[in-house]
C-alpha positions as CSV (number, residue, x, y, z in Angstrom):
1,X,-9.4,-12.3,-12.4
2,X,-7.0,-9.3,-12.0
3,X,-7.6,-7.6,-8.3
4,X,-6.2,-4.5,-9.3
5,X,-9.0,-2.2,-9.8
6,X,-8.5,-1.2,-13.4
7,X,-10.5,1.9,-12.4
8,X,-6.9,3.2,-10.7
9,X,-4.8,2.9,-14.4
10,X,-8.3,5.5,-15.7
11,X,-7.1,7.6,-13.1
12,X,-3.7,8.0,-13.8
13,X,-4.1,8.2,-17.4
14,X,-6.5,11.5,-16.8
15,X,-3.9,13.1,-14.2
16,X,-5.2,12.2,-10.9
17,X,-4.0,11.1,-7.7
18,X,0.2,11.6,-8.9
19,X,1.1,12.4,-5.4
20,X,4.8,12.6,-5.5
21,X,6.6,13.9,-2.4
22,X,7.1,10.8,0.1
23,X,4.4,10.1,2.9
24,X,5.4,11.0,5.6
25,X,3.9,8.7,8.3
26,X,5.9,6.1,5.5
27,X,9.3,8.0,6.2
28,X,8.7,8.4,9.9
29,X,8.0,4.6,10.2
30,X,11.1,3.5,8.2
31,X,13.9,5.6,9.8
32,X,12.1,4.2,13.0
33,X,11.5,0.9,12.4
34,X,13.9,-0.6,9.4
35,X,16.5,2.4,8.6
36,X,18.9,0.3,6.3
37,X,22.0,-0.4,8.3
38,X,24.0,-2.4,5.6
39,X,24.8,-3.3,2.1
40,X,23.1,-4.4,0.0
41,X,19.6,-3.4,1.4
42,X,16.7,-4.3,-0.5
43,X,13.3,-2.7,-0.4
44,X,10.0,-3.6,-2.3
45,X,7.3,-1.4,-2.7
46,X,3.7,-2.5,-3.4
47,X,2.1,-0.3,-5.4
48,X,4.4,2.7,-5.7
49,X,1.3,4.4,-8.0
50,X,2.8,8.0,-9.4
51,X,6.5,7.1,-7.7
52,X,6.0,9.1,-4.3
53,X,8.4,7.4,-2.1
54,X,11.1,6.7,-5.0
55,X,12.8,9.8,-4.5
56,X,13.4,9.2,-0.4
57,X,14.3,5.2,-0.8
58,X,16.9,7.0,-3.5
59,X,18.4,9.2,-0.9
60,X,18.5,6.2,1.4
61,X,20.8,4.3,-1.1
62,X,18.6,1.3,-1.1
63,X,18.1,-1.2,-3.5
64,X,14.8,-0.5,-4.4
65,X,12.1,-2.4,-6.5
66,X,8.2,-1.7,-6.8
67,X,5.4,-3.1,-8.3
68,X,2.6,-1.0,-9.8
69,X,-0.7,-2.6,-11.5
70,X,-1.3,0.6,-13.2
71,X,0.8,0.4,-16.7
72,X,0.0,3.9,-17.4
73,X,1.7,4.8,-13.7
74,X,4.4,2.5,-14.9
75,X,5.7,4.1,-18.1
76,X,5.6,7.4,-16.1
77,X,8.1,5.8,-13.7
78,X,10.5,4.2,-16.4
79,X,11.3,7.5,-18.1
80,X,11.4,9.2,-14.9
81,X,13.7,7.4,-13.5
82,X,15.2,5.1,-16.6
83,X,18.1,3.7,-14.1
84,X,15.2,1.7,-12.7
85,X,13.3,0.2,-15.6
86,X,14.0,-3.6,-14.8
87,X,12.6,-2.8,-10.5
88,X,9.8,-1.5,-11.5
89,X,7.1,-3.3,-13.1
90,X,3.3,-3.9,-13.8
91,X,1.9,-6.7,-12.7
92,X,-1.2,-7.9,-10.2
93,X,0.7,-8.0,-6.7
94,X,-2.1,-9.8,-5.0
95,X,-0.9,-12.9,-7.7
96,X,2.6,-12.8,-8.1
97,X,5.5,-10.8,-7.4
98,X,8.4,-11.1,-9.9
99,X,11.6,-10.9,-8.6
100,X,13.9,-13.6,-7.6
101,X,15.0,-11.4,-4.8
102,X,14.1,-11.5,-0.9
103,X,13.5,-8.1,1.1
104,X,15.0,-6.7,4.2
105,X,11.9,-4.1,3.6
106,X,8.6,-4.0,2.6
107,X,6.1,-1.0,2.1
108,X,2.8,-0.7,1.1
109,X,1.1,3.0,1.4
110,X,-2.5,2.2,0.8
111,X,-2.1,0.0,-2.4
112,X,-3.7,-3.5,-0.5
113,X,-6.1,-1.8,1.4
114,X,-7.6,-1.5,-2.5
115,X,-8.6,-5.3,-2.7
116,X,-10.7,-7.6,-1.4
117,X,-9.5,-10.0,1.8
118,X,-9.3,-13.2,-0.3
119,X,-7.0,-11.2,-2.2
120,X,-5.1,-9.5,0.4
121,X,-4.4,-12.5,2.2
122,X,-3.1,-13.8,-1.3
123,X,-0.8,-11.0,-1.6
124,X,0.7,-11.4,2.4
125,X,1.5,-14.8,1.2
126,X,3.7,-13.6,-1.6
127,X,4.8,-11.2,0.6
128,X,6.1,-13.5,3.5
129,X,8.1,-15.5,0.9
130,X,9.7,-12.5,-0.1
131,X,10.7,-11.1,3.1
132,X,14.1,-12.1,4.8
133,X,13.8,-13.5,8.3
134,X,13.6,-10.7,10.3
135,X,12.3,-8.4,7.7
136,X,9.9,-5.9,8.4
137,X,6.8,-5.2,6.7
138,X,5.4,-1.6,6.9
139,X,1.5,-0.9,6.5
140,X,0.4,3.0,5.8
141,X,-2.6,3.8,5.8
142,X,-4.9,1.1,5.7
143,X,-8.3,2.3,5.9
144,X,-10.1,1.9,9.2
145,X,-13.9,1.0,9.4
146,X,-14.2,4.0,11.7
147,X,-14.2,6.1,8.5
148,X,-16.7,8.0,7.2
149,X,-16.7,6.4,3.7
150,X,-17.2,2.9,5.3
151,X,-21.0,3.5,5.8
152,X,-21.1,4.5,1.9
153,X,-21.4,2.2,-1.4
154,X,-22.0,-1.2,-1.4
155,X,-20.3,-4.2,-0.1
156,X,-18.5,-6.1,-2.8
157,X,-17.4,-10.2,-2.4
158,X,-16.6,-9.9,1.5
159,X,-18.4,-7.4,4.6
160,X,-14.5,-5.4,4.6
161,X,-14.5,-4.4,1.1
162,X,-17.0,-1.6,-0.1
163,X,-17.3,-0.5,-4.2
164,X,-19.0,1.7,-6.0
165,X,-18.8,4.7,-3.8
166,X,-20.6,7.6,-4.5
167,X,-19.4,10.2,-1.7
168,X,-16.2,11.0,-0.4
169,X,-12.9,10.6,-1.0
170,X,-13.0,7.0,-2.7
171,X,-15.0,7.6,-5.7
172,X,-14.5,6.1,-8.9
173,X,-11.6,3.7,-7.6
174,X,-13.1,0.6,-7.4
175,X,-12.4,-1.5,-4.2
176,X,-11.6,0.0,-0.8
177,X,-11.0,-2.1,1.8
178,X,-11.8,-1.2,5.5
179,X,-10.2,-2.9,8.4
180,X,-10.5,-3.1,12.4
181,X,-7.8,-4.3,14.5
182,X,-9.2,-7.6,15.0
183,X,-9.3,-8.4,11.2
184,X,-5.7,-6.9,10.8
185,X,-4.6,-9.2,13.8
186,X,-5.8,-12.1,11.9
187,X,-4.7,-11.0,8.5
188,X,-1.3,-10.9,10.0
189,X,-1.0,-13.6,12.8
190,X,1.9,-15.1,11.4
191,X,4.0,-11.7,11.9
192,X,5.2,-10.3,15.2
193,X,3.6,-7.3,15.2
194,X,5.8,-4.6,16.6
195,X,3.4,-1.3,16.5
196,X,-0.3,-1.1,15.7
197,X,-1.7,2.6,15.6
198,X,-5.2,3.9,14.9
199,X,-4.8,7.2,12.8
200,X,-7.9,9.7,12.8
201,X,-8.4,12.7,11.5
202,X,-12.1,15.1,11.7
203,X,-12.9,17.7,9.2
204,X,-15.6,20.4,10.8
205,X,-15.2,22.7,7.3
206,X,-16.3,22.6,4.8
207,X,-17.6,18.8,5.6
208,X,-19.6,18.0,8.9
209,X,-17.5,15.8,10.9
210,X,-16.2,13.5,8.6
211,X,-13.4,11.6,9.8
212,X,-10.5,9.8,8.2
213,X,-9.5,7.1,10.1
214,X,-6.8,4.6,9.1
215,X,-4.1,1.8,10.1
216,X,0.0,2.4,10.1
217,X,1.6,-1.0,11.2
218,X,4.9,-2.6,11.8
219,X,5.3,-6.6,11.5
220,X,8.3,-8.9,11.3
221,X,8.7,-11.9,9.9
222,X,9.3,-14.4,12.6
């Protein structure tokens, strides 16, 4: 089975969800945490989606590479940036990640949080190989189960992953994965985690107290 939610490749095709200035918790993090220091420097995204965070891992001089399961997201990417057509490639990330390179850096802004925890624990494995000694992984926004939108849809293959939701800011994607810091600490117990912060943010208009709550992280490979 392919764990990306094919529902995500619908929603680029009709226009939806291109963010494409960098996150900023995502810039923040990497100029604190991992700011490339030598060369060469590689960094690997995990789906990049509409290309967001290209544009700033450009202006760091970094040799990046992403992987996107959306092929519509994809072939937006290629002509956008044709210098970067072999880095940047479709496949399932929570199976296999091609490149024969390791990482000083990897990033994932809310791209795992959109499986279910067999399959994200799949993907930290191909993740670890990938990762120098010493690399740093950096988690954005991994969604919290002190959100709102936790309580909404139904559970789907494990009590973490919620589908079908009808409300909110989730709906029509698929899987959304929900985490607490006790799951997260088991997820990753095989990294050093260096910084664990609990993001939240309440909206009192037009909604009634519905909060977004979410994960950043910093791990290193030990």
């Amino acid at each position: 089975m392919n764990n990306f939610s094919t529902e995500w490749n619908d929603t680029y095709k009709e226009g939806k969800h291109l963010s494409v200035w960098p996150w900023s918790d995502l810039v923040s993090f990497v100029y604190r945490f991992s700011k490339p220091d030598r060369r060469p420097y590689k960094v690997l995204e995990i789906g990049c989606g509409a290309g967001a965070n290209i544009s700033f891992f450009k202006s760091l001089g970094v040799d990046y590479f992403a992987i996107e399961g959306s092929a519509v997201a994809v072939s937006k990417l290629h002509a956008k940036y044709p210098e970067l057509k072999n880095n940047i490639c479709t496949a399932d990330f929570t199976s296999i990640i091609p490149f024969d390179e390791t990482f000083d850096l990897i990033v994932d802004r809310a791209s795992l949080t959109h499986n279910t925890t067999v399959a994200i624990k799949s993907s930290i494995e191909l993740i670890t190989d990938k990762l120098i000694t010493g690399g740093v992984f950096i988690g954005i926004d991994w969604f919290s189960t002190a959100h709102t939108d936790y309580n909404e849809g139904v559970v789907a293959e494990d009590e973490y992953t919620k589908t079908n939701l009808v409300n909110g800011q989730f709906v029509g994607l698929g899987r959304v994965h929900f985490s607490d810091q006790a799951h997260l600490e088991e997820l990753f117990s095989k990294y050093e985690i260096v910084l664990m912060e609990h993001k939240t943010v309440v909206t009192t208009i037009p909604s009634k107290n519905h909060t977004f709550a979410s994960w950043n992280f910093v791990l290193k490979k030990k």
